[in-house]
N, C-alpha and C positions, 0 to 999 in steps of 0.2 A: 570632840576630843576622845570620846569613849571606842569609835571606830577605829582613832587612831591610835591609840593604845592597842585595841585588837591585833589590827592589822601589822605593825612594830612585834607585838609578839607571836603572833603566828611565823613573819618572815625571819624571825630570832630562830624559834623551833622548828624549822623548814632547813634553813643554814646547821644546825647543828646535827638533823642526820643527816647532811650532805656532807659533812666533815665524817659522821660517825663512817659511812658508808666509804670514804677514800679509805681512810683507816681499814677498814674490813677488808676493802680488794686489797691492799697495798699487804695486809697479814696474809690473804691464802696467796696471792702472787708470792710471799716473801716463801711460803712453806713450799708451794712447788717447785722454786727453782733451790732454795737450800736442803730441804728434810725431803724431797721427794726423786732428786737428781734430773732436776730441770721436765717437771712434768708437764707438759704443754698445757693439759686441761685445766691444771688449776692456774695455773700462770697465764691462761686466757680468760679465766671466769675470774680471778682475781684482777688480770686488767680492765676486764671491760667494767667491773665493777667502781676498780678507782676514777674510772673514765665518768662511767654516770654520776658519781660524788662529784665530782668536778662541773658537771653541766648540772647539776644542779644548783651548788653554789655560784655560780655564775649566774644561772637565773636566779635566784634569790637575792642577790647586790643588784643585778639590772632592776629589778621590781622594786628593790627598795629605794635607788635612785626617780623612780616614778614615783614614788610615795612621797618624800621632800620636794621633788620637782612641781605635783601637786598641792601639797603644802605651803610650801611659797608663793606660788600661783596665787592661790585663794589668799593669803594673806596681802599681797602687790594688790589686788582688787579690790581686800576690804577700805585699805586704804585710800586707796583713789577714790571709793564712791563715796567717804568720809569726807575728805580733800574737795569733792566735786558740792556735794552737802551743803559746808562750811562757806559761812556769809565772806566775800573776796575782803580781803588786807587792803589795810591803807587809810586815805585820811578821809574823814567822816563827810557825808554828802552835803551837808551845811560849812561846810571849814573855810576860811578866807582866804581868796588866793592867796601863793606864797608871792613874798616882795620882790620884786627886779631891780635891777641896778637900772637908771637910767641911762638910755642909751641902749640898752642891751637889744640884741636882735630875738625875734620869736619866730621861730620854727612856724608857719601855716599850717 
């Protein structure tokens, strides 16, 4: 549990300056093409920057997709070797057969 708390907030603070960082290219992009009269360089360093916010966050949701994917995983498993464990259901090894209608046909 402690891992995953870790890991859950590392990809929280991972995600937020992938956001922080579109914001930031998305402002000098915004300055070069309004307050600079369409200045290419900041308007390239400002996209390529909103560009890597974006691949970033994107890696961030894919990894955290593996983190539940693994999560689940492990829990489907605990379960079944629980399930596998557990004495089988039904009726107890002494029990009297159950009644037939006379007549009745039986299966071999």
């Amino acid at each position: 549990m402690r891992s995953t708390l870790f890991t859950r907030l590392v990809l929280f603070l991972v995600a937020i300056c992938g956001w922080a960082v579109i914001f930031f290219g998305g402002w000098i992009a915004w300055r070069g093409l309004f307050l600079y009269a369409r200045d290419p360089v900041l308007m390239g360093t400002g996209g390529g920057l909103a560009i890597g916010g974006l691949l970033v966050v994107a890696l961030t949701l894919a990894a955290r997709m593996q983190v539940t994917t693994a999560e689940n995983t492990t829990a489907i498993l605990e379960r079944l070797d629980r399930l596998a464990a557990a004495p089988p259901r039904g009726r107890a090894p002494g029990a009297a057969p159950r009644p037939t209608l006379p007549g009745a046909r039986r299966d071999p």
